[in-house]
ROLUM-501177 format. One record per atom (N, C-alpha, C): residue in one letter; x, z, y. Coordinates in steps of 0.001 Angstrom, whole numbers, plus 524288, in hexadecimal, padded with zeros to 5 digits. Layout:
AXZY;...
This chain:
X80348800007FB6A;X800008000080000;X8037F80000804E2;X802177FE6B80806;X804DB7FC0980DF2;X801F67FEFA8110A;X8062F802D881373;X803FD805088193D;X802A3802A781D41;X800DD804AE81F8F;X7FE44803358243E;X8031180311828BD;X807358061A82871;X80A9F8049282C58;X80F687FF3F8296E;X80E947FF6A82470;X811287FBA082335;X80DEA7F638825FB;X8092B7F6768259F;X805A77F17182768;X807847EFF782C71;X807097F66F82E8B;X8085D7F5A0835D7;X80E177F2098360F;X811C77F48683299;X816D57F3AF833E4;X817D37ED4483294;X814D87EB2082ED7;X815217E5EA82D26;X812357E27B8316C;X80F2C7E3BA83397;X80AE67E189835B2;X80F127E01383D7E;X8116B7E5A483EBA;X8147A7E6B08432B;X819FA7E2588413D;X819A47E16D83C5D;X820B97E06683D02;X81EAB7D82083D59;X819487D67283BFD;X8189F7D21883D5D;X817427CFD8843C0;X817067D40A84651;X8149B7D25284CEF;X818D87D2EC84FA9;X818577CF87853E0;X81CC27CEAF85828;X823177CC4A85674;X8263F7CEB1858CD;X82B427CA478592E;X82E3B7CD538557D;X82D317D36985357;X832007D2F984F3F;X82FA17D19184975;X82A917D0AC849EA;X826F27CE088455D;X82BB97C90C84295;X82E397C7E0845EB;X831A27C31484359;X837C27C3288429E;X839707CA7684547;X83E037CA1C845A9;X83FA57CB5783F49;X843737C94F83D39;X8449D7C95B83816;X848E67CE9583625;X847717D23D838D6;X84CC97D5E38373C;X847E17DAD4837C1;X848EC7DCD9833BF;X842A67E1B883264;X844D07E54E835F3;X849727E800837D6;X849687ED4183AB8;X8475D7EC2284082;X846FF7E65C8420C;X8437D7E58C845F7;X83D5F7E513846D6;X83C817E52784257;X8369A7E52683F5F;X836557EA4184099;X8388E7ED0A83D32;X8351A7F2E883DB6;X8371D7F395842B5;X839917F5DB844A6;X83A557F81D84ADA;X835647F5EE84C4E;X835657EFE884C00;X82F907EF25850AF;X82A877F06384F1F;X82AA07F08284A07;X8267E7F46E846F5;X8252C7F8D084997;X828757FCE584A6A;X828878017D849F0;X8290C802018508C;X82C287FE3E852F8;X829D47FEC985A06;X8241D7FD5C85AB9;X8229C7FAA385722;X81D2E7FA95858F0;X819247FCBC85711;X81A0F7FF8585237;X8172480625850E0;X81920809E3854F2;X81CE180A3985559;X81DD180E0285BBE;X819BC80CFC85FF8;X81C5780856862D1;X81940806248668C;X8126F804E386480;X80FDB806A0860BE;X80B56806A685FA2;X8096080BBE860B8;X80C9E810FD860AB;X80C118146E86062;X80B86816FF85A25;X80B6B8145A8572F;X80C60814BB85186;X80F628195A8507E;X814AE8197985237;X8181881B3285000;X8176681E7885545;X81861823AF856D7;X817858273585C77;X81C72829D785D2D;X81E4982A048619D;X8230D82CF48652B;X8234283106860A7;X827DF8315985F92;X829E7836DE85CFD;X8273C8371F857DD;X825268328785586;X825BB831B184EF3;X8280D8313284C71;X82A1B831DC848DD;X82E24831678447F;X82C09829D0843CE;X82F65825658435C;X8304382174841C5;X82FB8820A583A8A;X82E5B81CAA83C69;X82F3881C1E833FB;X833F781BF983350;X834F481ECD82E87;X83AD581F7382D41;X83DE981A3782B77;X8426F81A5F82A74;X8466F814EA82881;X842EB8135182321;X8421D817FA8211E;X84151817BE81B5F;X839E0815BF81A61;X8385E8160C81DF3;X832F88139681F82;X832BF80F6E82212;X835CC80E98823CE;X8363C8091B82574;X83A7A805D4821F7;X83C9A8072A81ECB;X83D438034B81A35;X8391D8031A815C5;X83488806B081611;X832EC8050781192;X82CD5801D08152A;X82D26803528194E;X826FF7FEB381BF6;X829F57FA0B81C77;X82E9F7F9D481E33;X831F27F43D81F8F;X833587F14D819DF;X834BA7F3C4815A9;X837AC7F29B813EF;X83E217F04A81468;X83F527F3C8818D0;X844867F1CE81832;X849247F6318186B;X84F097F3F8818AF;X851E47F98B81758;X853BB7FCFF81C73;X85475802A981A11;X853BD805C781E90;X85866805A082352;X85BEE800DB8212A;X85E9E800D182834;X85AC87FDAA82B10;X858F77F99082917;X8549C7F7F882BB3;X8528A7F8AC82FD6;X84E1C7FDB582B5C;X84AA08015E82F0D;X84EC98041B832B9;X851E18060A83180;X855FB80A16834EB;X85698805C583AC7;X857A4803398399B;X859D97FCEC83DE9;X855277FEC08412A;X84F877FD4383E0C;X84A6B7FC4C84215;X8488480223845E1;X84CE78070E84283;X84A7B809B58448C;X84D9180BDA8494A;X8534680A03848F6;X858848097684B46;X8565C8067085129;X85404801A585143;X851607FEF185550;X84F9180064856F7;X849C7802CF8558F;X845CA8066985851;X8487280BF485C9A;X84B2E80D61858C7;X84ECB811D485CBC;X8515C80EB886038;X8552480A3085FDB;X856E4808EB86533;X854A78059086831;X84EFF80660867CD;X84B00801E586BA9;X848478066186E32;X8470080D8F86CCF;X845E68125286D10;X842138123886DD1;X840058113086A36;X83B9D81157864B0;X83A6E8172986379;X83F168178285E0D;X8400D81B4785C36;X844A581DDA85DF6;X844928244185A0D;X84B178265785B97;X84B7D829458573C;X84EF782A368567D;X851EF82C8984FB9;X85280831EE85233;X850638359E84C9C;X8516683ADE84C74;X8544483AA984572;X8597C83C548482F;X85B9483C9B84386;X8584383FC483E03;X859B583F24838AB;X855F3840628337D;X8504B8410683498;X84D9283F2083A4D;X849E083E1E83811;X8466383880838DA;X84A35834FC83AC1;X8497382E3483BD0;X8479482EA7841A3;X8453D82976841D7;X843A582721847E3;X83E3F82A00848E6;X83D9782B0584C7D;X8372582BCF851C3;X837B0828A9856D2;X833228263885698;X831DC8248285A2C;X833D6826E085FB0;X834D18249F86516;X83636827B886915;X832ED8295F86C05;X831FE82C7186F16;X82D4E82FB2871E6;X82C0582F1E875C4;X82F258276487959;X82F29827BC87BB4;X82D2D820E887A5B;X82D4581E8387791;X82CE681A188766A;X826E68172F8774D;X82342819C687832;X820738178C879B9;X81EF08173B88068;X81FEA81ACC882D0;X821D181A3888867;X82414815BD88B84;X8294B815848879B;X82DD4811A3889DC;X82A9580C39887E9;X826BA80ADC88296;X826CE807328836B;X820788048D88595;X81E32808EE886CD;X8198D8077688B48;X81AEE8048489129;X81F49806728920A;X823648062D894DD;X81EF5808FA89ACB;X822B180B018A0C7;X8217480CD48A583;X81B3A80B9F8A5AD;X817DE80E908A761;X8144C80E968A949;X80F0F80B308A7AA;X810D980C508A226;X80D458094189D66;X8097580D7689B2A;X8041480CCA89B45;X8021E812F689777;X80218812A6892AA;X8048F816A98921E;X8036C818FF88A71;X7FE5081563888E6;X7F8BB8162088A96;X7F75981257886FB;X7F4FB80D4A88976;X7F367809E388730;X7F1A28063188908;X7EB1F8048388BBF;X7E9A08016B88CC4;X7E3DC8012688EAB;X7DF228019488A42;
């Protein structure tokens, strides 16, 4: 049986421009920026781990490590050592960007 975030994640990795980029740790990052940026994933959540994102991706865990390596230096996410990535607490702010409201019309 197929989760429902596996659906999301398959469904997210066919739309827009990295839908065609051919190297998967760019897949998931934009996956997973745009469960962020959905509000999906919330400021100060624990991230899916390496080891969860090789088994929804299927691929190997430098991979995932790579996609999750990106996300931190685009500040996304941020690493707490032994216990993986969270989201940043500030990331939806910065990317509403100045004088944008939290929500929409």
């Amino acid at each position: 049986m197929v989760s429902a975030s596996n659906d999301q994640a398959a469904v997210a990795t066919r739309r827009y421009w990295y839908g065609a980029d051919p190297r998967a740790y760019i897949r998931i990052a934009a996956v997973l920026a745009e469960r962020i940026t959905a509000g999906e994933l919330v400021p100060g959540q624990a991230a899916p781990s390496i080891t969860r994102l090789c088994a929804d991706h299927g691929v190997a865990r430098q991979t995932a490590a790579h996609a999750l390596h990106v996300l931190q230096d685009a500040g996304f996410v941020y690493r707490v050592p032994g216990l993986g990535y969270h989201v940043c607490n500030d990331v939806l702010p910065r990317l509403r960007g100045p004088g944008r409201p939290a929500s929409g019309p």
